[in-house]
N, C-alpha and C positions, 0 to 999 in steps of 0.2 A: 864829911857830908856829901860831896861829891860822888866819891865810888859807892856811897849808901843808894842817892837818886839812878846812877847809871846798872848798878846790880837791880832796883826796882825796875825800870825800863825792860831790861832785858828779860825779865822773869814776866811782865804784864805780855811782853810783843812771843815770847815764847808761847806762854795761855795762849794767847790769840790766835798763835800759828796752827797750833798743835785742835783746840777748836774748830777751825777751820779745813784745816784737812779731816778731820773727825765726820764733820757735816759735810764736805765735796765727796768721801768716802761714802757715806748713809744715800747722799743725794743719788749718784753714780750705781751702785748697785741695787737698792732697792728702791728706789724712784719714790723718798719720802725726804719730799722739798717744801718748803714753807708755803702752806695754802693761803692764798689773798682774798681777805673776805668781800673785800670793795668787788672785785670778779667773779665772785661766787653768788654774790646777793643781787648785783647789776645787770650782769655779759658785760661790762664795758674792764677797760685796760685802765688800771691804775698808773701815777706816776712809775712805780714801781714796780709793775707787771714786767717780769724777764730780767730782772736785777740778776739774779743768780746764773743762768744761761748766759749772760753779757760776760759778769766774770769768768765764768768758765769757759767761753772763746776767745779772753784776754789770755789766760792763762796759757791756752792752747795755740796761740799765737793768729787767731783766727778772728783778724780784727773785722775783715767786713761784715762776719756772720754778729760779733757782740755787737756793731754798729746798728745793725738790723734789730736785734735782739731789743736794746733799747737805746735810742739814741743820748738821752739825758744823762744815765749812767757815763757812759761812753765818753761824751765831752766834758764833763763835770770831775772825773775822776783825777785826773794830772791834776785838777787843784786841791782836792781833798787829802790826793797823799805830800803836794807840797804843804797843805796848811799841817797837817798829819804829824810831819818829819820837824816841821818847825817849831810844832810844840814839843815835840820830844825836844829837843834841843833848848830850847826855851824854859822846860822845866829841870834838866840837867845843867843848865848855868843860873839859872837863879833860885829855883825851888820853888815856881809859880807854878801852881797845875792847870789854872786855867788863863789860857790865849781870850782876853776879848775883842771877838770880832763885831765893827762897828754895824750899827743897826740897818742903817740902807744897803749894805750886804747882804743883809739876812733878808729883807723883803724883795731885793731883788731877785734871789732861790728862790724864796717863796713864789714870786709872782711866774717868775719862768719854768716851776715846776707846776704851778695851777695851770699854764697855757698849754705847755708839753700832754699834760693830762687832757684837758681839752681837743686839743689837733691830734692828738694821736686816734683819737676816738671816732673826728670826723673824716679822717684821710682812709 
């Protein structure tokens, strides 16, 4: 059961990989990057507005520029790949696929991503 879970990890985190380079690939050369409709139908900067430019100056080691890019991503990220790695880990020792993470967790994302959208907009 074990090497069953660990061979499935590595086969989902490879898709992922191989995805993702796929898409920084399309994004890079033909400048066809996921269009944000909240920007498109507003002018205003979603939470999310620069996700993709933020990781690609993480990648590039160009931390002030993803800093700029979007701040939320940027601070937020070192916990999503701990929470990330922990479930991987997590469902390789038990066979749980899902981590529950407790609710006043979630609303406090919530609420610091409603604010981030917010101030971003008025700065």
């Amino acid at each position: 059961m074990l090497k069953d879970r660990i061979k499935k990890v590595i086969k989902l985190n490879l898709l992922l990989l191989i995805f993702g380079f796929i898409y920084l690939i399309i994004n890079h050369y033909f400048h066809l990057g996921f269009i944000c409709i909240f920007h498109e139908l507003t002018g205003l900067l979603c939470p999310g507005c620069g996700f993709t430019r933020c990781i690609i100056a993480i990648l590039k080691g160009r931390f002030i520029d993803a800093f700029n890019y979007n701040m939320l991503v940027f601070c937020l990220l070192p916990f999503f790949i701990i929470f990330y790695f922990y479930s991987i880990y997590n469902y390789i020792r038990t066979g749980n696929r899902i981590v529950k993470v407790p609710n006043y967790i979630i609303i406090i994302l919530l609420v610091i991503t409603i604010l981030f959208g917010i101030f971003r907009n008025l700065i």
